[in-house]
C-alpha positions as CSV (number, residue, x, y, z in Angstrom):
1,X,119.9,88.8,38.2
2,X,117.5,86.3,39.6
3,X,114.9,85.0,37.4
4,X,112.7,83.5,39.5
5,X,109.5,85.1,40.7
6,X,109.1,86.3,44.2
7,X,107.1,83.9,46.3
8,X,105.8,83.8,50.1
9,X,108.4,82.4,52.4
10,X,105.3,80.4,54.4
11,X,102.6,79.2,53.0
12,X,99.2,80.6,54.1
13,X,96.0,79.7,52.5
14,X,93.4,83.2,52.7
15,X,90.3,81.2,52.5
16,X,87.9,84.1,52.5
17,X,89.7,85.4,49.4
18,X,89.9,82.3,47.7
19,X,86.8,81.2,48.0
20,X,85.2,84.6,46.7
21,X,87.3,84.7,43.9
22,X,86.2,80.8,43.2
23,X,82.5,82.0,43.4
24,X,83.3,84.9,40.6
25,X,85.2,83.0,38.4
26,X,83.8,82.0,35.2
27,X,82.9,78.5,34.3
28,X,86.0,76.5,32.7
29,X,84.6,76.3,29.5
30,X,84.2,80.0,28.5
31,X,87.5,80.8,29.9
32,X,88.9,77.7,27.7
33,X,87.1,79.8,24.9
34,X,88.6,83.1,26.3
35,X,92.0,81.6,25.6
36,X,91.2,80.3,22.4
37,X,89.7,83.7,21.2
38,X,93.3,85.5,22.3
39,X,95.4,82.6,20.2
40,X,93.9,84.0,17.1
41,X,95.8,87.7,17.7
42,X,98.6,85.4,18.1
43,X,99.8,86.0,14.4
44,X,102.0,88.8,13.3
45,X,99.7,87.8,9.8
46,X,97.2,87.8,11.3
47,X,97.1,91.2,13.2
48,X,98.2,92.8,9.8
49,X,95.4,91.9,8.7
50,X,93.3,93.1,11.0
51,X,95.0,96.4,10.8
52,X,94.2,96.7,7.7
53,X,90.4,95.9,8.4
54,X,90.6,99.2,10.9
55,X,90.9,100.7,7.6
56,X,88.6,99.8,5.1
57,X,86.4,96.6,4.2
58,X,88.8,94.9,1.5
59,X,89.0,91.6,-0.8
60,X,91.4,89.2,-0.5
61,X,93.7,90.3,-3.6
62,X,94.3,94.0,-2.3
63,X,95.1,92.3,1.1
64,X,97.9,90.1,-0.5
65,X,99.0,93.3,-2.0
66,X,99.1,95.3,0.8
67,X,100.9,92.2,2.7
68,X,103.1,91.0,0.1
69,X,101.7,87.8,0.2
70,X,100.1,85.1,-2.0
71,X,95.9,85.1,-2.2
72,X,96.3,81.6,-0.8
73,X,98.3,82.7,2.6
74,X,95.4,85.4,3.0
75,X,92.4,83.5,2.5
76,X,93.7,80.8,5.0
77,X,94.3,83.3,7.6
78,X,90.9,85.1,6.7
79,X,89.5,82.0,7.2
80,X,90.8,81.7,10.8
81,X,89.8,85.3,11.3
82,X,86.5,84.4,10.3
83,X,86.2,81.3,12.5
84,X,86.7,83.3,15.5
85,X,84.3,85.6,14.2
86,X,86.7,88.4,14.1
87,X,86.4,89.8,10.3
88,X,82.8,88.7,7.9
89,X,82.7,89.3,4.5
90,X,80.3,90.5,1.9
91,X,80.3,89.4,-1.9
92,X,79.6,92.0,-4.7
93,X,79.4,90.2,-7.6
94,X,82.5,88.4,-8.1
95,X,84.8,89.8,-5.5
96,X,84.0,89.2,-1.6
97,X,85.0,92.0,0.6
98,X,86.5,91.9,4.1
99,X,85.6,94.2,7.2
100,X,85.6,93.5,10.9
101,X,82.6,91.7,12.5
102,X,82.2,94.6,15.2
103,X,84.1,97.4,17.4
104,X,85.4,95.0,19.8
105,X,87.5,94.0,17.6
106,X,89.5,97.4,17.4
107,X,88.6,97.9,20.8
108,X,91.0,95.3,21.7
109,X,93.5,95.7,19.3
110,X,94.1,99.0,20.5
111,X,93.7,98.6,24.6
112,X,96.5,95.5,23.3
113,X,98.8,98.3,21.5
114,X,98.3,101.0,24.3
115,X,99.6,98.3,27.0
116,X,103.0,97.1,24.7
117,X,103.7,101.2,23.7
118,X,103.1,102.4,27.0
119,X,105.9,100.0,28.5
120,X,108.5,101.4,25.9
């Protein structure tokens, strides 16, 4: 089996196209902060997690329950979560709660999950 990707046995340079598609493209930065926003749901912890946001608003100790893991593991990735603006929480005396910033969030969990299931 050959593991290389097809490519063009000439090469032929389709200005028109490129140069449209340069027009349309986003500036460097925000694509830069594209990729870094997709790093985050690079975490098997991490998209446990969120899973478990999907759910219910949470603190961090039913998390680590749920998980398995120690308060300190959760907190840390919570804290990523929260950097990327992906999960906010409230505090109710004591205990601070989890829940997901906003619907995008599930929205592109789940478009994610459709696209891997779907190839199975």
């Amino acid at each position: 089996m050959n593991d290389k990707s097809p490519c063009c046995d000439i090469t032929v340079i389709h200005e028109e196209l490129v140069e449209t598609i340069r027009q349309s493209m986003p500036p460097e930065e925000e694509l830069f902060n594209l990729a870094e926003f997709f790093k985050v749901f690079g975490d098997t912890t991490r998209i446990r997690i969120l899973y478990a946001l999907f759910q219910s608003e949470m603190c961090v100790c039913d998390i680590a329950h749920l998980l398995g893991m120690t308060q300190s593991a959760i907190s840390h990735q919570l804290r990523v979560l929260k950097g990327a603006n992906l999960v906010r929480y409230r505090k109710e005396g004591r205990v601070v709660y989890y829940s997901l910033d906003d619907d995008h969030i599930k929205a592109i969990f789940d478009q994610g999950y459709q696209h891997i299931t779907e190839r199975n």
